[in-house]
Backbone as a ProteinNet text record, in pm:
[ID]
protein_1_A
[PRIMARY]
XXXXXXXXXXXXXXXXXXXXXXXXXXXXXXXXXXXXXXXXXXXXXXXXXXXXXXXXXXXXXXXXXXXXXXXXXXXXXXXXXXX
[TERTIARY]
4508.3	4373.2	4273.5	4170.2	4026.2	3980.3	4003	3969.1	3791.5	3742.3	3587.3	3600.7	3693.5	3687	3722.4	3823.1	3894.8	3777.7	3732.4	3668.2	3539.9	3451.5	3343.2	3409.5	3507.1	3562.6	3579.7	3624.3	3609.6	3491.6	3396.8	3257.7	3208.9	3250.1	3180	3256	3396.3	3463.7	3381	3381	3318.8	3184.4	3109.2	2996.5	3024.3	3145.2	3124.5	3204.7	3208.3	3272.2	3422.9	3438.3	3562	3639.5	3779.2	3798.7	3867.8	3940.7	4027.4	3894.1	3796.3	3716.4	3639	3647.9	3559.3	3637.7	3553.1	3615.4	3525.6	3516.7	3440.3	3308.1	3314.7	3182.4	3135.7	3193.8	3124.8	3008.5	2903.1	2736.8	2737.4	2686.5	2688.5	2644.1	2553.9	2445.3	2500.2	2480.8	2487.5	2674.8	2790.8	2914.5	2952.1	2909	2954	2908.6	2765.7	2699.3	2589.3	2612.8	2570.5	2374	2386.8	2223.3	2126.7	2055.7	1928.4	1948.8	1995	2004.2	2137.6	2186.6	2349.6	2384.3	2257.8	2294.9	2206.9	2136.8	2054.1	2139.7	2255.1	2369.4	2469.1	2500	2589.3	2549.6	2435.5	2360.5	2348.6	2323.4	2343.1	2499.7	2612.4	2744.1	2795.5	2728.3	2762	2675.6	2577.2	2517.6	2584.1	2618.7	2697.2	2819.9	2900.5	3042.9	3028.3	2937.2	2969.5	2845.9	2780	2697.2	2578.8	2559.6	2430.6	2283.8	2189.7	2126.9	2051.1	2051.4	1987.4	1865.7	1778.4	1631.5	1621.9	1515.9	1491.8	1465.8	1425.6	1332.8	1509.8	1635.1	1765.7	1801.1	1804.8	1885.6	1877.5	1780.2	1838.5	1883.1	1935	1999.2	2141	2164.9	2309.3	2374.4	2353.9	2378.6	2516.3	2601.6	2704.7	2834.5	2949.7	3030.4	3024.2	3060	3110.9	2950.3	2857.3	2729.7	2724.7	2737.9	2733.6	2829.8	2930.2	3046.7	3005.3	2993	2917	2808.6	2701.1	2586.9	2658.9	2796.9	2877.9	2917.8	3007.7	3028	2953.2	2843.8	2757.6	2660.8	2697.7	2602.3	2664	2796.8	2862.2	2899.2	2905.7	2964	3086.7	3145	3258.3	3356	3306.1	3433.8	3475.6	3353.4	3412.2	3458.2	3442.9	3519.6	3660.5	3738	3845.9	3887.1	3770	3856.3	3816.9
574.1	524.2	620.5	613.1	725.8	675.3	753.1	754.8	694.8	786.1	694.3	577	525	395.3	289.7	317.5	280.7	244	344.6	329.9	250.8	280.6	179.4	38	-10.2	-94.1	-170.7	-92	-167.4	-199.6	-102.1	-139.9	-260.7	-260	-392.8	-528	-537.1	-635	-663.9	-534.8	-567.2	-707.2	-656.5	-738.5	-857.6	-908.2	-1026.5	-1008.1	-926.5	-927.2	-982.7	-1010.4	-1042.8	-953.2	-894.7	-810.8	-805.4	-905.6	-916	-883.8	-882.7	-838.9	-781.6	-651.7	-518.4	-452	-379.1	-291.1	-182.2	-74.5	39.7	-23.3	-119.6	-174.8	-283.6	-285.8	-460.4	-425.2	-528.8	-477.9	-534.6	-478.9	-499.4	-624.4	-670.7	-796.2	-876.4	-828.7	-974.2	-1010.1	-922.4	-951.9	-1006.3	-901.8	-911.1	-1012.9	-1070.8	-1146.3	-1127.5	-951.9	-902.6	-919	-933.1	-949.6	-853.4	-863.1	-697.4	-652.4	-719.3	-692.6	-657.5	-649.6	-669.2	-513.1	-472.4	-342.8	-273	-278.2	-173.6	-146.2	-253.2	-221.9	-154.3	-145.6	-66.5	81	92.2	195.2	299.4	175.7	267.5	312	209.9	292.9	365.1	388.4	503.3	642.6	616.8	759.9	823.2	690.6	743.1	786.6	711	748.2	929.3	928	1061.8	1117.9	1151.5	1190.8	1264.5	1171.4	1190	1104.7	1144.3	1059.3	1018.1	886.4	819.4	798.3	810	834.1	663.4	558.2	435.1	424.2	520.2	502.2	507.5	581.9	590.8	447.1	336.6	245.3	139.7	157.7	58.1	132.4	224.7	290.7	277.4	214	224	70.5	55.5	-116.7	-123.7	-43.5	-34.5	8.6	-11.5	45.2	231.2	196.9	340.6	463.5	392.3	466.9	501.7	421.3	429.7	550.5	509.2	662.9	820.2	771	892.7	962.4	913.3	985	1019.5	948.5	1042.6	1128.5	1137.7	1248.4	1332.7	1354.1	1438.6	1508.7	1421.7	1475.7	1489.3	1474.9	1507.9	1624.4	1677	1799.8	1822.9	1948	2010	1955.3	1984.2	1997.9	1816.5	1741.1	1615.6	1544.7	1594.3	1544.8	1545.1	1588.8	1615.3	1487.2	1387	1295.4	1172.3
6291.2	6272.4	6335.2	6267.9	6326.4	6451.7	6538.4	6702.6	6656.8	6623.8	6645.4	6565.7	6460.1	6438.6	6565	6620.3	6748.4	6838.9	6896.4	6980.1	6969.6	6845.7	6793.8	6811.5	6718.4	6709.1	6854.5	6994.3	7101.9	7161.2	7161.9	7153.5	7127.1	6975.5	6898.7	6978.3	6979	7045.9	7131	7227	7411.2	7397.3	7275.5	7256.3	7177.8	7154.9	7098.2	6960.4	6878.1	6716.4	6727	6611.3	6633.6	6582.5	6648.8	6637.2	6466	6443.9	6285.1	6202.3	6166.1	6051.1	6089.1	6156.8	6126.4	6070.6	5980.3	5865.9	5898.4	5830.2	5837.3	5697.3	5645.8	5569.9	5654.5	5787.3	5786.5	5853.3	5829.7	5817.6	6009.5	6089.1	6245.2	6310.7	6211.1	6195	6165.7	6023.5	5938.1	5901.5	5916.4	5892.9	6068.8	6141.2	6264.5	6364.5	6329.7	6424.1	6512.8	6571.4	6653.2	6640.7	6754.3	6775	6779.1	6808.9	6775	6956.5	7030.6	7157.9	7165	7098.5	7081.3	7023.2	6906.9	6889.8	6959.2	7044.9	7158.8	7223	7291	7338.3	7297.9	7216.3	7100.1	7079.5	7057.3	7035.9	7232.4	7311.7	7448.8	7449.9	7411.3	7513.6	7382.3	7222.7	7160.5	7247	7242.9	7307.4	7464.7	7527	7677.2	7637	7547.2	7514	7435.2	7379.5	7267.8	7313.2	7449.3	7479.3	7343.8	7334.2	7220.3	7209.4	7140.2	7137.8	7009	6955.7	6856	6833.2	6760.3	6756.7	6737.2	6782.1	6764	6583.2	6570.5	6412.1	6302	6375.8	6260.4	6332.4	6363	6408.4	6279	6215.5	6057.1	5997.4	5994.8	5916.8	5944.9	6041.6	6155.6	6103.8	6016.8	6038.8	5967.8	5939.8	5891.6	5980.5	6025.7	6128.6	6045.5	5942.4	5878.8	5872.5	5834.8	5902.5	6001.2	6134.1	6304.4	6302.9	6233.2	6258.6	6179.1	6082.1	6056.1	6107.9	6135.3	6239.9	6334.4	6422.2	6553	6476.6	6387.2	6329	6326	6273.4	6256.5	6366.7	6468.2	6605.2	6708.4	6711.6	6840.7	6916.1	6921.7	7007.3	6965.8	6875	6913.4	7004	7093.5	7217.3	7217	7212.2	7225.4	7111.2	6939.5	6850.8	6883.6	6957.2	6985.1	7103.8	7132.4	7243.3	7147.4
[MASK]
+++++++++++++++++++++++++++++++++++++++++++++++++++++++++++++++++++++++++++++++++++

């Protein structure tokens, strides 16, 4: 399984999701539950975990697990795609 799925995936748990139905489509909100405070949180321990940072204005854009992973994809660091 994809390490940043993994790891999102515990994320989302930590906050409440349940873990049997996240998929890489399930919407963060509206499949998952998660609250708008719920993804500020989400959004902080992705940027601490993959030392990066998310602009406030891309966070509706994030509302997808497989979106959230892709923007890490796309902004992480080299050296740390590898953990």
């Amino acid at each position: 399984m994809d390490s940043y799925f993994t790891k999102v995936k515990a994320m989302l748990v930590a906050l409440g999701a349940d873990e049997k139905i996240i998929t890489m489509d399930s919407d963060i909100m509206n499949d998952l539950g998660l609250s708008s405070v719920d993804v500020v949180d989400l959004i902080y321990s992705v940027e601490t975990a993959y030392d990066i940072k998310i602009p406030e204005n891309s966070y509706a854009e994030l509302n997808t697990v497989k979106a959230l992973i892709e923007y890490i994809k796309d902004n992480v660091s080299p050296y740390l795609m590898e953990h």
